[in-house]
Backbone bond lengths (Angstrom), bond angles and torsions (degrees), N, CA, C in turn:
res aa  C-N    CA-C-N  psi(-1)  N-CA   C-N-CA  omega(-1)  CA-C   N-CA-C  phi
1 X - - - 1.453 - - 1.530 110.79 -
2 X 1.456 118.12 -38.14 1.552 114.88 177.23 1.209 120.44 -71.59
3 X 1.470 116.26 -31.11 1.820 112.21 173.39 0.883 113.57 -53.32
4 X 1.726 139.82 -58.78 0.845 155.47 -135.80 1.481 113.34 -70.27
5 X 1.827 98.88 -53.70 1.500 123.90 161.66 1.332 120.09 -59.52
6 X 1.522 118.47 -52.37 1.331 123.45 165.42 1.934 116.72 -41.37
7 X 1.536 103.83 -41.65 1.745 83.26 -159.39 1.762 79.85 -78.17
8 X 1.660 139.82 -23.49 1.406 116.98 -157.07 1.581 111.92 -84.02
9 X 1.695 109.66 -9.89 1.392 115.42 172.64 1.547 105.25 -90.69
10 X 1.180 115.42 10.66 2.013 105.25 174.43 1.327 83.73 -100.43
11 X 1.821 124.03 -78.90 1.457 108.25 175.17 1.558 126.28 -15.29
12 X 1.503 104.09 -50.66 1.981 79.13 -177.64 1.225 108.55 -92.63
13 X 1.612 130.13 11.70 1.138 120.10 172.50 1.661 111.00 -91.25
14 X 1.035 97.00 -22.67 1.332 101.18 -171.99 1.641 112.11 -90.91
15 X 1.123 95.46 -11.95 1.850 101.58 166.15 1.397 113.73 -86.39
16 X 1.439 119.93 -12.05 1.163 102.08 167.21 1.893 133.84 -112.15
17 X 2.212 90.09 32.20 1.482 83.18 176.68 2.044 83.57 122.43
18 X 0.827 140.40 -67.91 1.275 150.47 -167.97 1.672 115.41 -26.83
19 X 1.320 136.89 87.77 1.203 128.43 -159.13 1.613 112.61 -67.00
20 X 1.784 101.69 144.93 1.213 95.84 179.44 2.056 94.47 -156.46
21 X 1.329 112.96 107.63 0.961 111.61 -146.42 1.902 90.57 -153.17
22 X 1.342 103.80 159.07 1.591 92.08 171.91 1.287 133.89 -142.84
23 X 1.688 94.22 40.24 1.043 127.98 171.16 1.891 112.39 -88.38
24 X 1.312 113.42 147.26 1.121 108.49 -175.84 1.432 116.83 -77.03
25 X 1.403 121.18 -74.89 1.663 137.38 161.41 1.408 109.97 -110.23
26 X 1.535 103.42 131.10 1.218 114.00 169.86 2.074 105.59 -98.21
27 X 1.409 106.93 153.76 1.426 125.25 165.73 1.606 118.65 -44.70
28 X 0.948 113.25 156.50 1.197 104.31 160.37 1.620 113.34 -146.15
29 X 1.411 138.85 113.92 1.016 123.12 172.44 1.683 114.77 -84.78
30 X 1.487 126.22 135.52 1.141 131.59 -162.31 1.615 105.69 -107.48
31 X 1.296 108.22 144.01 1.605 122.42 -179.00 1.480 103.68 -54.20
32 X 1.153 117.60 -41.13 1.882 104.45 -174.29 1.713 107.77 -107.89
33 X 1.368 110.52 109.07 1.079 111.62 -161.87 2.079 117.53 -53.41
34 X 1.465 82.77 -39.31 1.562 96.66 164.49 1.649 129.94 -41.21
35 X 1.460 117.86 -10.86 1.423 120.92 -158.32 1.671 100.50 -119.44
36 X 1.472 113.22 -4.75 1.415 124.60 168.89 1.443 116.47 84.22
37 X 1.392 117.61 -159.79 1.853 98.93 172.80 1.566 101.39 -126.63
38 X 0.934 95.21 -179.90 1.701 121.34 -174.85 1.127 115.14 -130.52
39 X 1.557 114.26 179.99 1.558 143.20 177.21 1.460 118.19 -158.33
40 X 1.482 93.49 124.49 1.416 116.36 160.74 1.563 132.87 -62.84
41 X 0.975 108.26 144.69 1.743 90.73 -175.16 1.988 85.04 -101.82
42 X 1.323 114.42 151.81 1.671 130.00 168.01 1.266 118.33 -158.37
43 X 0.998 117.72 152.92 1.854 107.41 -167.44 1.793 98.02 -172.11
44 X 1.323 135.55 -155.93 0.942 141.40 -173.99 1.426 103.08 -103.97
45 X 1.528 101.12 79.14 2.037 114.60 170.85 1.369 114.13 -43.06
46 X 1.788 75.98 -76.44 1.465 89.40 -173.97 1.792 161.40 -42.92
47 X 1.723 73.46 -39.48 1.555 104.65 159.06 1.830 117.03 -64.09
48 X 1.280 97.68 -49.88 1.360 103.54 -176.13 1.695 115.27 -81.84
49 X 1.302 103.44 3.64 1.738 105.58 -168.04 1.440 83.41 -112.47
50 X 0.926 152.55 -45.69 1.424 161.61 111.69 1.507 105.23 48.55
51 X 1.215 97.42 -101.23 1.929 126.21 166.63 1.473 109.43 -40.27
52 X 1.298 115.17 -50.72 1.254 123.56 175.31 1.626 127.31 -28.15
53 X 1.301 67.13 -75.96 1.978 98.03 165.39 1.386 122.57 -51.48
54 X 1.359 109.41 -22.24 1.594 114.38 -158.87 1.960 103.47 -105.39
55 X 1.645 88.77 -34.68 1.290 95.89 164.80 1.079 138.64 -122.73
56 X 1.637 144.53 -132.95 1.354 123.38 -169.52 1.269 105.28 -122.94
57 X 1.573 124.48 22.26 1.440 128.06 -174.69 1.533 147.19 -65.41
58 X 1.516 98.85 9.53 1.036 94.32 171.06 1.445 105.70 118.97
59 X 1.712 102.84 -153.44 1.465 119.63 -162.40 2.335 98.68 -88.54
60 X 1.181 75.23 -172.46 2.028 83.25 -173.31 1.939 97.87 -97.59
61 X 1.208 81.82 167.74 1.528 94.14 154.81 1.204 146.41 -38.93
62 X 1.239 116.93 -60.99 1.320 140.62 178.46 2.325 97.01 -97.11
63 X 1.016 121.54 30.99 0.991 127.14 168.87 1.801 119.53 43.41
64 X 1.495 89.96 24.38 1.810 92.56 179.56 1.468 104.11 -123.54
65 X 1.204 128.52 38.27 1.760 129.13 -179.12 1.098 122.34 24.70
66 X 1.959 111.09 59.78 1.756 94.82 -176.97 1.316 123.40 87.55
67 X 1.392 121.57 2.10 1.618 125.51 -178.34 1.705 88.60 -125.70
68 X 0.985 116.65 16.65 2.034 89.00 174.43 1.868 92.92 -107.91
69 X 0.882 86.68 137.27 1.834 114.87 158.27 1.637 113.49 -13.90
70 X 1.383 124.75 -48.99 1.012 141.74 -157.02 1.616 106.27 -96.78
71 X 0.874 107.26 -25.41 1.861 129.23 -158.88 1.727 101.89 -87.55
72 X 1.214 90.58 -52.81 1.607 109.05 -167.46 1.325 109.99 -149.55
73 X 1.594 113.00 86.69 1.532 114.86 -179.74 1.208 121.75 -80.81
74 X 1.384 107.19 -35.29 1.509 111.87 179.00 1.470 147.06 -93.19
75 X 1.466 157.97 -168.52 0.953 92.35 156.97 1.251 110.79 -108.59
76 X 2.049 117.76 9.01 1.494 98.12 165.41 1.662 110.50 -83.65
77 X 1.048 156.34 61.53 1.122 169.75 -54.30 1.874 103.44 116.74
78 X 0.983 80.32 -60.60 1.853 100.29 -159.86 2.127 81.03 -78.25
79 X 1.204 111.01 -67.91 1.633 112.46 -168.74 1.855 97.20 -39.29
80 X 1.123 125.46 -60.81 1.864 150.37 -162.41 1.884 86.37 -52.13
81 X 1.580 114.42 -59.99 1.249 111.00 174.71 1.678 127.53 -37.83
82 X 1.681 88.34 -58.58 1.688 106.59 -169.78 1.536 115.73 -58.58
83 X 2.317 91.28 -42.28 2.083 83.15 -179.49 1.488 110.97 -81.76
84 X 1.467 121.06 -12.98 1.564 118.05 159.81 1.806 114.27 -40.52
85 X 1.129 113.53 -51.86 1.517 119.52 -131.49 1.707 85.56 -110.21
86 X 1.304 110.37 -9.98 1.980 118.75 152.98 1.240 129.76 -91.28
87 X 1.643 108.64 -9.69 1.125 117.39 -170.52 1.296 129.04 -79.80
88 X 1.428 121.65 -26.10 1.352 135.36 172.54 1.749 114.06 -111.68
89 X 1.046 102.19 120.90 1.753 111.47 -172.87 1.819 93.44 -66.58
90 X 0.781 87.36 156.59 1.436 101.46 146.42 1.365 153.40 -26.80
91 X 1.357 141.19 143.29 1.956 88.26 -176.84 2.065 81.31 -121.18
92 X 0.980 85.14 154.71 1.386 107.20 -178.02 1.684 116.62 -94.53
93 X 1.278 103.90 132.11 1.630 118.75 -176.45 1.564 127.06 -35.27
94 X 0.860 129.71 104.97 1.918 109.77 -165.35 1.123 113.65 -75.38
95 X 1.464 123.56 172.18 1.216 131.30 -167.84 1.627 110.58 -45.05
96 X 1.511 109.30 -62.93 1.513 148.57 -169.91 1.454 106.47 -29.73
97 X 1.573 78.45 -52.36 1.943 86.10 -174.95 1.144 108.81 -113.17
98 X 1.729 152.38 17.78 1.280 127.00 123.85 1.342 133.13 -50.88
99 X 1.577 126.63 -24.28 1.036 132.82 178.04 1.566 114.72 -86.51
C-alpha cells in the first residue's frame, strides 16, 4: 500500500519543483565572476521526501525537515507534504506484545 502512494506523492512532488535527480552536486556558475563558483547539493528528494512523509523516518535530506527551498518549493508542495504525513495513523501495538 505505501509504494504505490509513495511513487504518486514523488510524481506530484516532483511536479511541483521538488528535485529528484541522481546526480550528486551540480556547478554553479555565479553572476560576479570575482566570488568564484559553487555547488549545489541534489540527489533523489523526492523519492526520499516521499517515504518520509508517508512514514515515521525522521529528518529530510538536506537536514532541515521540509524547510529547505529544494524540499518544498511551493506552497502546494508544502500542503501534498502535510496531507501525506496525516495520512497514515499510526500503527498501534498488538495484542502479543503489550502483554
Amino acid at each position: 500500500m505505501l509504494l504505490p502512494l509513495s511513487l504518486v506523492l514523488s510524481l506530484g512532488l516532483v511536479s511541483q519543483g521538488v528535485v529528484q535527480d541522481f546526480r550528486a552536486l551540480v556547478a554553479v556558475i555565479p553572476w560576479r565572476p570575482a566570488s568564484g563558483g559553487g555547488r549545489i547539493a541534489v540527489g533523489p528528494v523526492a523519492a526520499q521526501e516521499a517515504i518520509k512523509q508517508l512514514g515515521t523516518n525522521g529528518g529530510g535530506f538536506f537536514n532541515a525537515n521540509s524547510a529547505h527551498p529544494f524540499e518544498n518549493p511551493t506552497p502546494v508542495s508544502n500542503f501534498i507534504e502535510s496531507l501525506a504525513s496525516s495520512s497514515c495513523p499510526p500503527r498501534r501495538a498488538s495484542a502479543s506484545a503489550s502483554s
